[in-house]
Structures are given as structure tokens and as C-alpha cells.
N, C-alpha and C positions, 0 to 999 in steps of 0.2 A: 398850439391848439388848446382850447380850453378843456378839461376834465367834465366827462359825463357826469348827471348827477347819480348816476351807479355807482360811481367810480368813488365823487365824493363821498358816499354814507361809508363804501367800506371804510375809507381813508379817516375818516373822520370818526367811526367807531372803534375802529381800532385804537386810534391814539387814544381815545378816551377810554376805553377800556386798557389803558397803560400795557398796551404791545410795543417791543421796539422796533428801531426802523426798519430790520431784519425779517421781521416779522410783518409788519406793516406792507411791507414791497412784496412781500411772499403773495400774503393775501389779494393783494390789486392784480399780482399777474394771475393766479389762479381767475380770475375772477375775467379778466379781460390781457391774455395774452403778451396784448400791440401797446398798455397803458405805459406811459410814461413811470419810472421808478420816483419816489417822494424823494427830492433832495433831504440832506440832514438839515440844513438851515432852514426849511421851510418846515419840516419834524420841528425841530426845536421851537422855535415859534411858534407853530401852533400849539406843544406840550407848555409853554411859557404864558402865554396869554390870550391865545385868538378862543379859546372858547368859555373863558368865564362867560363875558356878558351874553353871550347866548346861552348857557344852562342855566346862567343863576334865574330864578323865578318859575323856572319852567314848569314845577307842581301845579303854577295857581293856575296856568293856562287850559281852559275845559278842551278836553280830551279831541272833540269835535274840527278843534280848531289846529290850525298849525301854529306851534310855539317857534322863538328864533332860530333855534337849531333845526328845527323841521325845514324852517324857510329856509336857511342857509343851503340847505343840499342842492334846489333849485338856484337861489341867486346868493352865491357868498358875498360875504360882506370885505370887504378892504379891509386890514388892519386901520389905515385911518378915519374910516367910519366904525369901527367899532370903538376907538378913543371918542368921538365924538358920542355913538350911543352912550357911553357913562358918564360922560360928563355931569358934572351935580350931583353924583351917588356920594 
């Protein structure tokens, strides 16, 4: 079953605020119970790479609007769509 997009902001701020997975799974279930725990491979992965291309720039994006990482919480991105978003950088 797919992750709520609640689910995802915690998940996804935590990691980026450099919580461990300990922490990380603490958070989700405070938060929703019945959530599935973050595997570590998928921790790992996302602390490795799945959120450059969606922070980098995100200053220039006006406030108004939703930047990658905004969007991401509704529709994540595949790791192989995000190879493909940097392509040419």
C-alpha cells in the first residue's frame, strides 16, 4: 500500500533533518500508528541520493508555488526519474 502524503513529509523531513532510522520510525508511528516502518535500504537511499535533485534550487522557487520537494509529498518521484531529472546538470 502506498504511503500517505502525511506520512511522507514526516518521513522525508526527518531524513533530512539527519534523524536516524530509529528515530525516523519512531516519528511515523507516533504520527500514524498502522504506518509501515522505513526499511534501512530505503533510509539509506533516500540519505544517499533521492533528495538532492529535489532541494537543490528550491530558494529560487516563489513561495506561492510548490517547489520539487513540495510536489514530491503528493507524487514521489522514482529514483529513475530523478536520474533522469539531472541529466545535463
Amino acid at each position: 500500500m502506498a504511503r500517505k502524503p502525511f506520512e511522507r513529509a514526516i518521513i522525508y523531513s526527518a531524513v533530512l533533518g539527519g534523524l536516524s532510522l530509529d528515530e525516523v520510525n519512531a516519528l511515523l508511528h507516533d504520527g500514524s500508528p498502522t504506518a509501515k516502518p522505513v526499511p534501512q535500504g530505503t533510509y539509506d537511499i533516500m540519505r544517499r541520493t533521492y533528495f538532492g535533485p529535489m532541494v537543490r534550487g528550491i530558494g529560487t522557487v516563489p513561495s506561492d508555488s510548490q517547489n520539487p520537494f513540495g510536489q514530491s509529498i503528493f507524487r514521489p518521484s522514482t529514483i529513475s526519474g530523478l536520474d533522469k531529472e539531472t541529466e545535463g546538470e
